[in-house]
C-alpha positions in Angstrom: 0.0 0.0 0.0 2.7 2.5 0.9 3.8 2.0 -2.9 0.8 3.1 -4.5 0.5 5.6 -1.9 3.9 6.8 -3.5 3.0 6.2 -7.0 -0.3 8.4 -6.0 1.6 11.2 -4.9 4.3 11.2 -8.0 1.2 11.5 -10.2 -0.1 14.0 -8.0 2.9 15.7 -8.5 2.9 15.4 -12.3 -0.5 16.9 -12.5 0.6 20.1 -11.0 3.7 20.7 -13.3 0.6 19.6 -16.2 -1.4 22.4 -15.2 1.4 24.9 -14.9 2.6 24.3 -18.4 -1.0 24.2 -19.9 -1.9 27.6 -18.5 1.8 29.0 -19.8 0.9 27.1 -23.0 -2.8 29.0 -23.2 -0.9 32.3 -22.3 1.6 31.8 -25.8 -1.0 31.0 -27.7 -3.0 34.2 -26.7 -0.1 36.1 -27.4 0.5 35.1 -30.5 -3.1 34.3 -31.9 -3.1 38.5 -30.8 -0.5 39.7 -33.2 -1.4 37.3 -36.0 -4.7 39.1 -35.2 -3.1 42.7 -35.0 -1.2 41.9 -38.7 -4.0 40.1 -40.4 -2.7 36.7 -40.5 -5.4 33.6 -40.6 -5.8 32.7 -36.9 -5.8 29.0 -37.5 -2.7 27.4 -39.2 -3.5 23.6 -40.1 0.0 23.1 -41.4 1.8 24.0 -37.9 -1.3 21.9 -35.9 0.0 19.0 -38.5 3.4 20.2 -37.4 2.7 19.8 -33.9 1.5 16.3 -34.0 4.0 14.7 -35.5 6.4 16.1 -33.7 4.4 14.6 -30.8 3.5 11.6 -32.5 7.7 11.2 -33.3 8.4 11.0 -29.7 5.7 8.1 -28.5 7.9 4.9 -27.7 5.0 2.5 -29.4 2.4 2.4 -31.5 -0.1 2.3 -28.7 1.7 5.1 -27.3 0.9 7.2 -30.6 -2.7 7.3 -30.7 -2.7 7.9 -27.4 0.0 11.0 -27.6 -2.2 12.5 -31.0 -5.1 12.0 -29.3 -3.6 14.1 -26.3 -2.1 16.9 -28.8 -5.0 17.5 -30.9 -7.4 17.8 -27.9 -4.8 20.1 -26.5 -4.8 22.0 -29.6 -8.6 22.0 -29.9 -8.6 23.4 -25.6 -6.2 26.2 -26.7 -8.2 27.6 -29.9 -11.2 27.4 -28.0 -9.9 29.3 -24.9 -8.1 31.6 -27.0 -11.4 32.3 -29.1 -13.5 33.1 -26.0 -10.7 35.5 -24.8 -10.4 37.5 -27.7 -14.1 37.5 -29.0 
């Protein structure tokens, strides 16, 4: 028991440093979805969201691991645009 209690806590841990780089992920995206905003540019780019998954996808140690790591990514990307959207509207 005093393992998973352990285990518990790492993944507690974990969750934290999640959630601190989510919130400074949403806070680059604002910035820049603001001056692609400010010079005209498309908000959405679905080359660099292609990009971004592969890049992702590159780094899963299996196959399982890939659908899993995409699936992550593109939900992550979806989050951002949708936070980002509300902020600026």
């Amino acid at each position: 028991m005093q393992e998973i209690s352990r285990l518990r806590q790492e993944l507690d841990h974990l969750h934290q440093e999640m959630v601190t780089l989510f919130q400074k992920r949403l806070e680059i995206a604002e910035a820049i979805w603001r001056l692609k905003n400010k010079d005209q540019i498309p908000l959405q780019d679905p080359q660099r969201e292609a990009e971004i998954l592969s890049q992702i996808v590159a780094r899963a140690r299996n196959s399982d691991e890939q659908d899993i790591l995409r699936n992550w990514m593109y939900s992550t990307l979806e989050l951002t645009k949708e936070h980002v959207k509300k902020r600026l509207e």
